[in-house]
Wavefront OBJ file of the C-alpha trace (Angstrom):
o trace
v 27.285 -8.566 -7.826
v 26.012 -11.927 -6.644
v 22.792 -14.008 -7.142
v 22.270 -15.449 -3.634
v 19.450 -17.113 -4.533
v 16.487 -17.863 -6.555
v 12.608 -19.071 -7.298
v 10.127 -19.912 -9.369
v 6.216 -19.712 -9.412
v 4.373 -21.669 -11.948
v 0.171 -21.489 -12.122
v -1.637 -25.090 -11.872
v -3.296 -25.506 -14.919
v -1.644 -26.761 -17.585
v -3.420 -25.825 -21.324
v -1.988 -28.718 -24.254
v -2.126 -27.788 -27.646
v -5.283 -29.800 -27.566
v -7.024 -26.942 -26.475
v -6.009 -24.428 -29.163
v -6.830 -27.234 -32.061
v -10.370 -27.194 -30.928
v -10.280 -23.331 -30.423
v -8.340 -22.808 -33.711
v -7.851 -25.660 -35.734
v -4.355 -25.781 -35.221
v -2.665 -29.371 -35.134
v -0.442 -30.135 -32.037
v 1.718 -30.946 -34.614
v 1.781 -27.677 -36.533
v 2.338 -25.880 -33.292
v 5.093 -27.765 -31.761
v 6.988 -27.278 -35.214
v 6.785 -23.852 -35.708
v 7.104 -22.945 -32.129
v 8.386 -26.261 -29.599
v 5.325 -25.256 -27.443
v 3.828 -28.511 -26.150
v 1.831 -26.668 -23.300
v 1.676 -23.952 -21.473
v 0.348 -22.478 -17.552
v -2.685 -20.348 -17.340
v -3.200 -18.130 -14.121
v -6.115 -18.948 -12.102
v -8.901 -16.171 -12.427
v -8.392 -15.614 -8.410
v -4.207 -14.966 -9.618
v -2.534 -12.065 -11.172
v 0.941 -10.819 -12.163
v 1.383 -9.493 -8.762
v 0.233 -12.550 -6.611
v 2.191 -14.665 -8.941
v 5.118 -12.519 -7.640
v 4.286 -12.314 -3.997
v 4.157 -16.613 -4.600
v 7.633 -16.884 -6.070
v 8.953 -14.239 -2.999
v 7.560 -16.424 -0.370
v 8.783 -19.363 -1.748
v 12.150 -17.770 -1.964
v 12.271 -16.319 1.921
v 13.137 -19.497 3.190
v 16.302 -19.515 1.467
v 17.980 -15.838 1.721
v 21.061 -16.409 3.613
v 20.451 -13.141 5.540
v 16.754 -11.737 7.097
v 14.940 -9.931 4.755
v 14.762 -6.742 6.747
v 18.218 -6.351 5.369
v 16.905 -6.064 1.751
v 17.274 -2.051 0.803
v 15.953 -1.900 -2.160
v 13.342 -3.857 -4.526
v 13.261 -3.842 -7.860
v 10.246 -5.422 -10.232
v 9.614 -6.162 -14.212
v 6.684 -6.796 -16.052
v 5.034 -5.874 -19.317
v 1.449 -7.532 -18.049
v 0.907 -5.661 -15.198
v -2.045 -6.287 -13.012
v -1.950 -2.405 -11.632
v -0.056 0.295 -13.265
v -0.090 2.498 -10.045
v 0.282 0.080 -7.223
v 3.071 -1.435 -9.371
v 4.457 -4.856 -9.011
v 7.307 -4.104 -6.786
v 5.237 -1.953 -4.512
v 3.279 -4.975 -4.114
v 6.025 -7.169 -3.092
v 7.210 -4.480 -0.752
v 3.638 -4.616 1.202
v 4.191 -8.155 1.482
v 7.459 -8.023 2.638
v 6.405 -4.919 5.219
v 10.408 -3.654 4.755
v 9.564 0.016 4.855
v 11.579 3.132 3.336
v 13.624 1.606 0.707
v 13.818 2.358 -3.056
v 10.592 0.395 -4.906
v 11.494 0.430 -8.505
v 8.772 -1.126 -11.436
v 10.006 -1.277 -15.005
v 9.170 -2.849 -18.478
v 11.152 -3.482 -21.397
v 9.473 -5.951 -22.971
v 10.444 -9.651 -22.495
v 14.083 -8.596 -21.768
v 12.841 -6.548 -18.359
v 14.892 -9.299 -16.160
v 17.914 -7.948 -17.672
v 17.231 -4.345 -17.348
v 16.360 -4.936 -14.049
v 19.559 -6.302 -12.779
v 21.110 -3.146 -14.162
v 19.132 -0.880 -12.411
v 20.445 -3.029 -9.105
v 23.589 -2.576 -10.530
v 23.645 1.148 -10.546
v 22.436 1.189 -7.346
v 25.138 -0.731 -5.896
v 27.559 1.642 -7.685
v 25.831 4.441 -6.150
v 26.179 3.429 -2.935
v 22.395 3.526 -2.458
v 22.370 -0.023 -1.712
v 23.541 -3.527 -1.285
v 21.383 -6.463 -0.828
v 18.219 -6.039 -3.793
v 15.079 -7.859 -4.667
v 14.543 -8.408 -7.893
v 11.114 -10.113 -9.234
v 9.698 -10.752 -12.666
v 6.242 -11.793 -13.400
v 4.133 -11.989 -16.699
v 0.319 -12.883 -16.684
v 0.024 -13.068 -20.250
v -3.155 -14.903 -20.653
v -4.830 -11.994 -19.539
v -4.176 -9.836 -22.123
v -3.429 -12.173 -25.338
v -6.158 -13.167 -27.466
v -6.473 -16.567 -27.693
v -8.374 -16.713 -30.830
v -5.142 -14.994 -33.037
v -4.080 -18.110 -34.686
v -0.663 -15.851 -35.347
v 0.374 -15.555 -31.696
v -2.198 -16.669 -29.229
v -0.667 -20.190 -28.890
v 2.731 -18.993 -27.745
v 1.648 -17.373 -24.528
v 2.249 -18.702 -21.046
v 2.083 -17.651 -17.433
v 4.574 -17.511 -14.492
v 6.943 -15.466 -12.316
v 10.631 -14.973 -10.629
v 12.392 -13.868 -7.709
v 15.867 -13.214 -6.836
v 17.692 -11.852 -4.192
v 21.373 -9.814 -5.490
v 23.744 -8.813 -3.051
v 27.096 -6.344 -3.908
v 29.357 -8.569 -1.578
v 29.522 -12.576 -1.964
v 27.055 -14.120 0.799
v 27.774 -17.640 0.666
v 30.013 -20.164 -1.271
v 27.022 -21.076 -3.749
v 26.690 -17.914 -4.851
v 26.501 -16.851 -8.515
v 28.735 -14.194 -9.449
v 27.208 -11.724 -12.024
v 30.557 -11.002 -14.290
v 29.008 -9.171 -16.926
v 26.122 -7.240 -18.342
v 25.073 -5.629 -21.309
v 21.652 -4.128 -22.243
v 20.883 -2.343 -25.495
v 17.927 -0.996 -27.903
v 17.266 -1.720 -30.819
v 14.316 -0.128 -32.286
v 15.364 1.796 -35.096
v 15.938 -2.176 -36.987
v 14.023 -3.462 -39.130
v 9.747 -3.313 -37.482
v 10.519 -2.860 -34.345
v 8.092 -0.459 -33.465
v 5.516 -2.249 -34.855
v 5.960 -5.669 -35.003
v 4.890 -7.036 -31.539
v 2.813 -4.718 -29.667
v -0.200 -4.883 -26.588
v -1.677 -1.658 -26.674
v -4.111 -1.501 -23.468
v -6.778 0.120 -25.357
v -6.919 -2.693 -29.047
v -7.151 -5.503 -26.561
v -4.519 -8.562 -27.086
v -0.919 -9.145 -28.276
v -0.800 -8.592 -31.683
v 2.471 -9.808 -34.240
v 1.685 -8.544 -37.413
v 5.768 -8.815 -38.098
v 6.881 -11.956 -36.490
v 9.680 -12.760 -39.014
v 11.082 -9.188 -38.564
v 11.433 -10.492 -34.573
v 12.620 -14.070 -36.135
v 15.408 -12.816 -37.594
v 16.197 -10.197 -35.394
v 16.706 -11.668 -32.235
v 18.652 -14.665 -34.147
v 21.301 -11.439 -35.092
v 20.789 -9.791 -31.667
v 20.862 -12.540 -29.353
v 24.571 -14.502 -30.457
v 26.018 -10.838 -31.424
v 25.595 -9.637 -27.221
v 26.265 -12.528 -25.929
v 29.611 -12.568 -27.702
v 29.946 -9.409 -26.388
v 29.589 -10.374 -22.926
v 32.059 -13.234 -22.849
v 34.405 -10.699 -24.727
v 34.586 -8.417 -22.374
v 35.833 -10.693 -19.401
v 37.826 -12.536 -21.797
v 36.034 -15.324 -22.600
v 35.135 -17.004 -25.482
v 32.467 -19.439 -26.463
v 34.792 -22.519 -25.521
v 34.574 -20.749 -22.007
v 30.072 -21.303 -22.194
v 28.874 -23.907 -20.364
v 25.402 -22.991 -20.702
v 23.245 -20.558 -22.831
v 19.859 -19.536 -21.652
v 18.218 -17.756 -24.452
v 14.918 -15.682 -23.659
v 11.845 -17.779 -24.015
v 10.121 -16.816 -27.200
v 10.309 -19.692 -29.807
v 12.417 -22.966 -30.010
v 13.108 -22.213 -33.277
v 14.889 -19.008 -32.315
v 16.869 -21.155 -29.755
v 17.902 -23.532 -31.910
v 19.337 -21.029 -34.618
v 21.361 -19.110 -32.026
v 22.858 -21.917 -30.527
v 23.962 -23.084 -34.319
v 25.272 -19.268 -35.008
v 27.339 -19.455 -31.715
v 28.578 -23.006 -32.346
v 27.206 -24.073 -29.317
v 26.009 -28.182 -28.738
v 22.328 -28.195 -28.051
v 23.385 -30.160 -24.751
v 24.504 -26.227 -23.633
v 21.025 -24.960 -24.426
v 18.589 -24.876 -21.101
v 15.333 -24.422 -22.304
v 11.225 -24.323 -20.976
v 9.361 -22.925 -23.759
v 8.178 -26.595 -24.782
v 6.006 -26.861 -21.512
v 5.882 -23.837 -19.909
v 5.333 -21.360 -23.416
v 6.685 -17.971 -23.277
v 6.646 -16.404 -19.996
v 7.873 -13.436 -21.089
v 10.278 -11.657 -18.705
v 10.481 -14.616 -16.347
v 11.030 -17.286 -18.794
v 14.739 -16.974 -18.185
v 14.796 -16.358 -14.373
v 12.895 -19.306 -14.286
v 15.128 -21.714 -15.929
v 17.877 -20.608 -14.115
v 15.587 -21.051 -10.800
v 14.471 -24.749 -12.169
v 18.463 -25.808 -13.254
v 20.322 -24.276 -10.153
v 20.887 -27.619 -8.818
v 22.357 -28.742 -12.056
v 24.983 -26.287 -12.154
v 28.581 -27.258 -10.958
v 31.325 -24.779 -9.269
v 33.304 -22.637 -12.207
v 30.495 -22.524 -14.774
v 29.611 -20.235 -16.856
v 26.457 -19.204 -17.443
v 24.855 -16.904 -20.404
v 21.298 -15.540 -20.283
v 20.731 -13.739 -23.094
v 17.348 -11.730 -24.275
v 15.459 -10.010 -26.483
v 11.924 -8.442 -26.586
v 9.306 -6.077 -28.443
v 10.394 -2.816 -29.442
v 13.911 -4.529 -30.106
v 15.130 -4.569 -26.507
v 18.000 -6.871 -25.981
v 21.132 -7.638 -23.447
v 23.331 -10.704 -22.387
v 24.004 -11.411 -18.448
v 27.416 -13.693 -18.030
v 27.031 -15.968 -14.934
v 29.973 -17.532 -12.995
v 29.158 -20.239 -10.298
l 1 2 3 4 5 6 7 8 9 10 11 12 13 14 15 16 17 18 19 20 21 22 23 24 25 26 27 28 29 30 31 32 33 34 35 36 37 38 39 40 41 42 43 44 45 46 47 48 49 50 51 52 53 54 55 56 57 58 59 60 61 62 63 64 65 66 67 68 69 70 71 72 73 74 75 76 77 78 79 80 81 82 83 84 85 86 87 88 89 90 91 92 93 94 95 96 97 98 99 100 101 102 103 104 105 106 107 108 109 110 111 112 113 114 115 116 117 118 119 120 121 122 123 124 125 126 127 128 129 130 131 132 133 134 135 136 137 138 139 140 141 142 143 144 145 146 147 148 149 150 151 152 153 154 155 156 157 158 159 160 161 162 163 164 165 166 167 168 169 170 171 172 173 174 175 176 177 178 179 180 181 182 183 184 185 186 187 188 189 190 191 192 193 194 195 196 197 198 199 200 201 202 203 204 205 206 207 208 209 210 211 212 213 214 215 216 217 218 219 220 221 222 223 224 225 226 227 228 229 230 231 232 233 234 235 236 237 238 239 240 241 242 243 244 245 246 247 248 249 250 251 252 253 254 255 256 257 258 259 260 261 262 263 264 265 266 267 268 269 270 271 272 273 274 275 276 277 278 279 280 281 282 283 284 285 286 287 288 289 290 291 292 293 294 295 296 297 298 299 300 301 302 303 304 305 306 307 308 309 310 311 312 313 314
């Protein structure tokens, strides 16, 4: 599988730590060492997960190498949605007006990108199809509270799109070597310690060193597993793109891997977590960066202990 190309839609406003010391009384200093989070975007009240979406598609239709009538299939993530029966993808597809394909909307938490390749993937091996949208949004500042002085600093808001083809469309291409998705939620709190319930309104982390130090074991242990399995080892790693969540998580994988920090692409200090985007979006803001024969690791983990690693090859 190849990533032909991809986007990124960030809101306008910009909320600074500022704002959450005179909500909460938290320092910007505080923050930013317990989390990296200098600021974060808020969605517009006229904005939601799936215009955010629609944004980061049209931004991207300029640059599919092929029209987008020959996109068969469509495939969105989110754990924010704005509708829950006229689902994110089904969205996109109306904007798109490509009719009679498969529409597929799922959520695994923040590692939803991931699982949302896969389900392209098995597609492709089905023979079902061979050119794929995929899109991740989250619109996470409408459901956190912003008064939890635990976990209503960390939330930002953005979105993704990709197109993923079977066959290699142009030289620039990145090849998708590897993937590996897995659950976890019979470790440690994982039932329990992030959760957004739609009727106890707001993200609530009652646990969050349970999620500390399970995505630090998580996180390095797949993507290991991913270089592994095509051979590879961390010498191999040109860059590591860790899910969004804390800097502090970041930091500790990269030092469990062995990995310089100069390999570590990260947004979470100005953008927050963006939940399921957060990754699709730094590769979408660093695709320029990247250099022919590179390897790339996304790797991710999410509530209810959801994790995976995605090797890249440019």
């Amino acid at each position: 599988m190849y990533i032909n190309t991809i986007s990124h839609y960030l809101p306008t406003e910009v909320i600074g730590n500022e704002y959450f010391t005179n909500l909460n009384n938290l320092s910007d200093e505080w923050i930013v060492s317990r989390t990296g989070i200098s600021e974060r975007r808020k969605a517009s009240s006229e904005e939601n997960t799936s215009t955010m979406a629609m944004q980061a598609v049209e931004l991207l239709l300029d640059k599919i190498p092929y029209s987008k009538n020959e996109i068969d299939l469509i495939v969105g993530a989110t754990y924010t949605p704005y509708d829950t029966i006229v689902t994110l993808a089904h969205a996109v597809q109306h904007q798109l007006q490509i009719p009679d394909i498969p529409v597929v909307s799922i959520s695994s938490a923040c590692s939803s990108l991931l699982n949302a390749i896969e389900i392209v993937e098995g597609y492709f091996a089905m023979g079902k199809a061979s050119k794929a949208l995929v899109v991740v949004s989250d619109h996470n500042t409408a459901y956190y509270n912003e008064l939890d002085t635990v976990s209503g600093h960390l939330w930002g808001d953005g979105a993704s799109a990709m197109v993923i083809s079977k066959e290699r469309q142009t030289k620039s291409d990145m090849q998708i070597k590897k993937l590996i998705t897995g659950g976890a939620a019979t470790s440690g709190k994982a039932i329990e310690a992030v959760v957004l319930r739609p009727n106890d309104r707001g993200v609530i982390m009652p646990f969050g060193r349970d999620v500390f130090q399970n995505a630090c074991i998580y996180m390095p242990k797949v993507s290991q597993q991913v270089l592994q399995a095509c051979g590879m080892t961390i010498d191999d790693l040109d860059y590591l793109i860790p899910h969004q969540a804390n800097h502090r998580i970041s930091l500790n994988v990269i030092n469990t891997l062995g990995i310089p920090v100069e390999k570590l692409i990260s947004n979470i200090q100005y953008l927050g977590n963006t939940g399921c985007a957060g990754c699709a979006i730094a590769l979408s803001e660093n695709q320029d960066r990247f250099k022919e024969g590179e390897n790339i690791v996304i790797t991710v983990f999410g509530g209810g202990y959801s994790y995976g690693a995605m090797l890249l090859t440019v």
